[in-house]
C-alpha positions in Angstrom: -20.6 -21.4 19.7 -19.3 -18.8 17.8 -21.3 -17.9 14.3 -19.7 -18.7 10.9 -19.9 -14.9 10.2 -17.6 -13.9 12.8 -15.0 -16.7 11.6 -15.7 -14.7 8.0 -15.3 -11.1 9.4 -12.0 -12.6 11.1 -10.9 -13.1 7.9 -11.5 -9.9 6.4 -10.3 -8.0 9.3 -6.5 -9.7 8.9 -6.5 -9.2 5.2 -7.2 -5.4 5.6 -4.8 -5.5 8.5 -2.2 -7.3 6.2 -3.3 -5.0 3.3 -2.2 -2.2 5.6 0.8 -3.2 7.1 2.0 -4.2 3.5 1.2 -0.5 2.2 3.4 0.9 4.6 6.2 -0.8 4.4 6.4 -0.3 1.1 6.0 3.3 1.4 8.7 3.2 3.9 11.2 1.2 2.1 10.4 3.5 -1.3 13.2 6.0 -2.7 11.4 7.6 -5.3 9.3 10.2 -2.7 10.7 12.6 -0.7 10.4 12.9 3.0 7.2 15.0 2.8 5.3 12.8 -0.1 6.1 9.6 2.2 4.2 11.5 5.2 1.7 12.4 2.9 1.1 8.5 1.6 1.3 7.7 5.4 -0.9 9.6 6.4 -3.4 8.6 3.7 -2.8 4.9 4.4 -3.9 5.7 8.2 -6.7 7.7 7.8 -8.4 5.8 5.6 -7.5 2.1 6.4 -9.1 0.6 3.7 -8.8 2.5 0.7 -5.3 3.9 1.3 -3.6 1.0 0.8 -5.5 0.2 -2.1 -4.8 3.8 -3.7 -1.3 3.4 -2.8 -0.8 0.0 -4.6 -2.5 1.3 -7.6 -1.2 5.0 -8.2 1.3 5.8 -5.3 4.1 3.1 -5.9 6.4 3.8 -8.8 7.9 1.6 -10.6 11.9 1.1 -9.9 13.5 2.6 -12.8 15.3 -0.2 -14.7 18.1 1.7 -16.3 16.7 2.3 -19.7 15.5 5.6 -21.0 12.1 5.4 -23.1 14.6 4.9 -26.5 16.3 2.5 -25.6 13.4 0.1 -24.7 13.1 -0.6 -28.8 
């Protein structure tokens, strides 16, 4: 019978997997870095698996620019 712990640690362990996968699709499918900051941000996401993504989520991604310059938000 398996343990309740290992049904808990299943859980983590396909968040962090989702967490991942999520990070680097949307580094792929981003058009604000160049070719070498995406491979930089890939990179990163890989070799650390857990904080990678996070970082990228929380400083990496940039916002889409919505047509407006800073003045013009009013």
């Amino acid at each position: 019978m398996p343990s309740p712990l290992f049904g808990l640690w299943g859980v983590v362990m396909s968040a962090g997997v989702a967490l991942l996968v999520a990070a680097l699709i949307s580094v792929a499918r981003n058009k604000k870095y160049t070719s070498g900051g995406t491979v930089i941000w890939t990179l990163t996401i890989l070799a650390l698996p857990v904080l990678g993504p996070i970082l990228w989520f929380l400083i990496g991604r940039k916002p889409l620019d919505s047509g407006f310059s800073d003045q013009e938000k009013i």
